[in-house]
RODO-2510 file (C-alpha; in nm, 4 decimals, decimal comma):
residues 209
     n   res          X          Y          Z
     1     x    21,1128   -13,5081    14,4320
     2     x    20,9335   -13,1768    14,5471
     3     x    20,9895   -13,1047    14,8751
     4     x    20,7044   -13,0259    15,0088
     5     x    20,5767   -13,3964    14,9186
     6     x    20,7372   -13,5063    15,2103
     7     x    20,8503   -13,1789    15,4529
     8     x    20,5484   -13,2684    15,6261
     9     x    20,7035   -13,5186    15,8384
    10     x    20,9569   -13,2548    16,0116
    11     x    20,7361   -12,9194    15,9381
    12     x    20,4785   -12,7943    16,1339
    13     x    20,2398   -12,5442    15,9579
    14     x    19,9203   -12,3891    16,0743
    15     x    19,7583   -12,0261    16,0846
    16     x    19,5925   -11,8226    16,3727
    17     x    19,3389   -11,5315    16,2822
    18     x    19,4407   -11,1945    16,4615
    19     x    19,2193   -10,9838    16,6589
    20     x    18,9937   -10,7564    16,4839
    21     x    19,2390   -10,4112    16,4055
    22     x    19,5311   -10,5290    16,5074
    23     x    19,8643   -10,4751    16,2869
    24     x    20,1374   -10,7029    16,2310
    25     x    20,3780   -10,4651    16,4676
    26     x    20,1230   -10,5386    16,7628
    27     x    20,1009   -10,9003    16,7030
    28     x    20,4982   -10,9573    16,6121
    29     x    20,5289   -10,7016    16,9854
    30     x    20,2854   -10,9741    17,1718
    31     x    20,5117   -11,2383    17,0297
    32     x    20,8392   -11,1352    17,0338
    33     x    20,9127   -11,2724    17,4224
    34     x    20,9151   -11,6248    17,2629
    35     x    21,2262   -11,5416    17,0705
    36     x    21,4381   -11,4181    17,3313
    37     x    21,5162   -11,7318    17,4957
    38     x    21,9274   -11,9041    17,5450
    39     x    22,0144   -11,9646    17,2001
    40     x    21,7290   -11,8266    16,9914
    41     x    21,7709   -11,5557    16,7074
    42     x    21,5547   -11,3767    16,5012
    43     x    21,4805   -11,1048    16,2704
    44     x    21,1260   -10,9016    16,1595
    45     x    21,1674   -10,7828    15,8202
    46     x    20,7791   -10,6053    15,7742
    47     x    20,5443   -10,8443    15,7906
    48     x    20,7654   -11,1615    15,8415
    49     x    20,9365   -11,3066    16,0958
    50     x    21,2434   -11,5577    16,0500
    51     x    21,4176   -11,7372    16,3717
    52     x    21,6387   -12,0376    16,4435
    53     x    21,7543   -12,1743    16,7414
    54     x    22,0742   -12,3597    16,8773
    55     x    22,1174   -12,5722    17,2112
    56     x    21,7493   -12,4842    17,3085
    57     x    21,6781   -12,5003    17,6697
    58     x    21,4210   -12,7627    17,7649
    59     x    21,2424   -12,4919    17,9433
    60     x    21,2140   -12,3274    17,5877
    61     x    20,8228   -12,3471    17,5048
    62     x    20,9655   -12,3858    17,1386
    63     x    21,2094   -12,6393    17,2017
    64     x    21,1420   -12,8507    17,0014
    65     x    21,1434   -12,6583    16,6799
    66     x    21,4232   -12,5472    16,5564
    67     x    21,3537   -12,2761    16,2767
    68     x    21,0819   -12,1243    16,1141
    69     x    20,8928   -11,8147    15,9504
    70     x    20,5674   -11,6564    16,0858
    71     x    20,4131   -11,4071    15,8511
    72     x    20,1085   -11,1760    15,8762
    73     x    19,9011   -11,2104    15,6404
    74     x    19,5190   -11,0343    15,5259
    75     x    19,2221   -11,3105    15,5354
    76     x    18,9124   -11,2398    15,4101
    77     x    18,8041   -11,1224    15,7748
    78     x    19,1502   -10,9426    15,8957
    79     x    19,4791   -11,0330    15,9817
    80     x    19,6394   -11,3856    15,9590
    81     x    19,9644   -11,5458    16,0892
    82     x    20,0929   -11,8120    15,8976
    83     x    20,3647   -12,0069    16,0334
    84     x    20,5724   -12,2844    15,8828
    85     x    20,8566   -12,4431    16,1922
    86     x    21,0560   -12,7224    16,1244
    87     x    21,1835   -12,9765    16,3808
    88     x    21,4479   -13,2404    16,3850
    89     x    21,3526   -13,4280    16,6592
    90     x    21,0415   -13,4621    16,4636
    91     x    21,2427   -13,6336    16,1765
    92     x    21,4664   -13,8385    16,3940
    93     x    21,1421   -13,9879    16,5505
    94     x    21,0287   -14,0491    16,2188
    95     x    21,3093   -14,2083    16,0725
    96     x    21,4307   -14,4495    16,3709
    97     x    21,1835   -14,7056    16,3206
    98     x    21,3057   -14,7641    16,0031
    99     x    21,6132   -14,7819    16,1092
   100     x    21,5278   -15,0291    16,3672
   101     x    21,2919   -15,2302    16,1111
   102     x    21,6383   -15,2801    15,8922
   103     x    21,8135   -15,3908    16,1959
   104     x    21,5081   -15,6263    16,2390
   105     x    21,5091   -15,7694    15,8560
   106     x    21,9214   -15,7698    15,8979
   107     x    21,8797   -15,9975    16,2282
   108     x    21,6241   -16,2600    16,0341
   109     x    21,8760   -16,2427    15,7249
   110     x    22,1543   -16,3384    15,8796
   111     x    21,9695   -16,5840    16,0918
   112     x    21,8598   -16,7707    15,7793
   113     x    22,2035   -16,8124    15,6777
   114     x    22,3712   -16,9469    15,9618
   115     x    22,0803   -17,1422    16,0057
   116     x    22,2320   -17,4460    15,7587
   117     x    22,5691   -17,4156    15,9339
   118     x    22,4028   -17,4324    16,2933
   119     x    22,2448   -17,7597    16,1655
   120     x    22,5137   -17,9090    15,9862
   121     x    22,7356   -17,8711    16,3053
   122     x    22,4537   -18,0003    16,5298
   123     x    22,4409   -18,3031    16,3380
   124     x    22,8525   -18,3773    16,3769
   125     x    22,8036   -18,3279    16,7303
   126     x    22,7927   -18,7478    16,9184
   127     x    22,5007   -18,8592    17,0692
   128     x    22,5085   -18,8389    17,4112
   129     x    22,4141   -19,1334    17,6194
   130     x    22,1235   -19,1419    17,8305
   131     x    22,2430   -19,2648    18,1581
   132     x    22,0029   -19,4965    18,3420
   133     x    21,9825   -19,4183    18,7315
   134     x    21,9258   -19,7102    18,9418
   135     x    21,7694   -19,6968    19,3118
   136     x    22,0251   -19,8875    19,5808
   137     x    21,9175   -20,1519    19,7579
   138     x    21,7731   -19,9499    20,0514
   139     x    21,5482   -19,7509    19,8259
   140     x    21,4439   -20,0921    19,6515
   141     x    21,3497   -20,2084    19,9448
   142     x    21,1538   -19,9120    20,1174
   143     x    20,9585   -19,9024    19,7835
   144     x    21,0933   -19,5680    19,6754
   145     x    20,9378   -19,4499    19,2843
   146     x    21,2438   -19,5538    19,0151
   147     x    21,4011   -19,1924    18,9443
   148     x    21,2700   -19,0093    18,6492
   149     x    21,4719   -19,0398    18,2844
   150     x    21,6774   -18,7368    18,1915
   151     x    21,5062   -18,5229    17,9482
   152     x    21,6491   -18,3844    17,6224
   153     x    21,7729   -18,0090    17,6682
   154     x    21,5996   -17,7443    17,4751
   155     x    21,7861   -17,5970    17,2344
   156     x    22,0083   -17,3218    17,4023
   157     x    21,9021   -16,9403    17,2546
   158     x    22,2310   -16,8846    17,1457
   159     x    22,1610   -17,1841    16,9330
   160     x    21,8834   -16,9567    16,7668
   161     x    22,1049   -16,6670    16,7141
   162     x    21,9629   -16,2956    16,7345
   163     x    21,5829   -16,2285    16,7840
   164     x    21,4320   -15,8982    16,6156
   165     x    21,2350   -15,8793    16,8526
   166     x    21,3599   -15,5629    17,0338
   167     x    21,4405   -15,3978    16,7186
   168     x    21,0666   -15,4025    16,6183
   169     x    20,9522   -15,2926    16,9858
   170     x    21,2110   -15,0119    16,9449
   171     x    21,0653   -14,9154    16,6067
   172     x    20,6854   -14,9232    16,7877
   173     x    20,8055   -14,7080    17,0621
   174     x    20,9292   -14,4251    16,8084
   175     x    20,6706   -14,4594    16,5836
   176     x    20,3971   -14,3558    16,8741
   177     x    20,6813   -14,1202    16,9562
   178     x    20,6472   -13,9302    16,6508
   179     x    20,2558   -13,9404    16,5742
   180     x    20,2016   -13,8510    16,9240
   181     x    20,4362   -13,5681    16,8652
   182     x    20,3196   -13,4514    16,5892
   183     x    19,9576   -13,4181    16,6945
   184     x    20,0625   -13,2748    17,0504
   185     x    20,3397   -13,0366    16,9103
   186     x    20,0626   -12,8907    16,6504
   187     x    19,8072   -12,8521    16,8806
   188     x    20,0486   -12,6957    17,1590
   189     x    20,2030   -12,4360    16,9278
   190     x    19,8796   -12,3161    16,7823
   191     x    19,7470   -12,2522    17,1414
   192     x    20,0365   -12,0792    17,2578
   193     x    20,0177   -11,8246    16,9683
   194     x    19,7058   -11,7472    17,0001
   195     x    19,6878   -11,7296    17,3744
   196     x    20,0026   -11,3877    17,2999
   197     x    19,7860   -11,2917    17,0199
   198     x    19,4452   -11,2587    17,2063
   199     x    19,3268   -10,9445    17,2361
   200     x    19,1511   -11,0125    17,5846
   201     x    19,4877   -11,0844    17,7408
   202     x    19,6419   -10,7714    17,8636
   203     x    19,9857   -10,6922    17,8153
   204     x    20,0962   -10,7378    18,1890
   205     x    19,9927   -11,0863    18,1460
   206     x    20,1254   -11,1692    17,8082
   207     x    20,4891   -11,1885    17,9358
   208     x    20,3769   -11,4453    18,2263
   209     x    20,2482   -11,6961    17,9371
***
């Protein structure tokens, strides 16, 4: 299977146009402060940039990426970075709610087979008497209602076995998890590039963002 078929679902890609005349040294310079956070290496190599991290601080703007390459590029109207990061937590929010739909089908599978055996013992189980309660005399005779017959207990949940039920909310909650991240985390790191790339920021203020 070719990998990029399905890399989408832990890879992040996008591109942001330079400003007009500015080099790859000047825009790698304006970015280079993201890659000196705790646990965070990386190396230029011309117009390329490779970096991975380990044990990322939550405070990391990249946290939740753990590798990638940007790379300067020339568009058709100047420079362009191209960036391709991957993420794990991205994958792990992919792949849990199919982990917690196979729970789910495991729960109703082995539900349907003790199912006959839950019956079957049911079944030997005697038939309890209903016991009749009578008033006394002094009840009788102030005209208190005859007391209500017992009803039949429900069927006790442990009778049912396992529900999948929280296995299939589990598998909701990633599954939001991991479109909503996806969406956010694309949108977030292709505003934070280009907010260190713009031109209009000056360099005092690049190293607050």
């Amino acid at each position: 299977m070719n990998a990029g078929l399905v890399d989408w679902i832990w890879t992040v890609r996008g591109s942001v146009e330079l400003a007009p005349g500015q080099t790859h040294e000047e825009a790698f310079d304006r970015l280079d402060p993201l890659f000196h956070t705790g646990g965070t290496s990386h190396q230029r190599t011309g117009d390329t940039l490779t970096f991975s991290k380990k044990a990322q601080a939550a405070q990391d703007k990249m946290s939740i990426f753990d590798g990638g390459v940007l790379r300067i590029e020339q568009g058709a109207t100047g420079g362009v970075l191209r960036y391709r990061l991957t993420s794990r937590a991205l994958l792990f929010c992919f792949l849990a709610p199919l982990l917690f739909l196979t729970f789910a089908g495991l729960t109703i599978a082995v539900g349907k087979l003790d199912k006959p055996a839950a019956e079957a013992a049911e079944k030997k189980k005697p038939e309890k008497k209903e016991v009749v309660r009578e008033l006394n005399p002094v009840d009788k005779f102030l005209g208190a209602p005859a007391p209500e017959k017992p009803k039949k207990d429900d069927k006790k949940d442990e009778d049912e076995g396992p529900s999948p039920v929280p296995a299939y909310v589990f598998a909701g909650l990633f599954a939001v998890l991991y479109v909503v991240g996806r969406i956010l985390e694309d949108r977030l790191i292709r505003r934070l590039f280009r907010k260190r790339l713009s031109d209009d920021l000056p360099d005092d203020r690049q190293a607050a963002v």
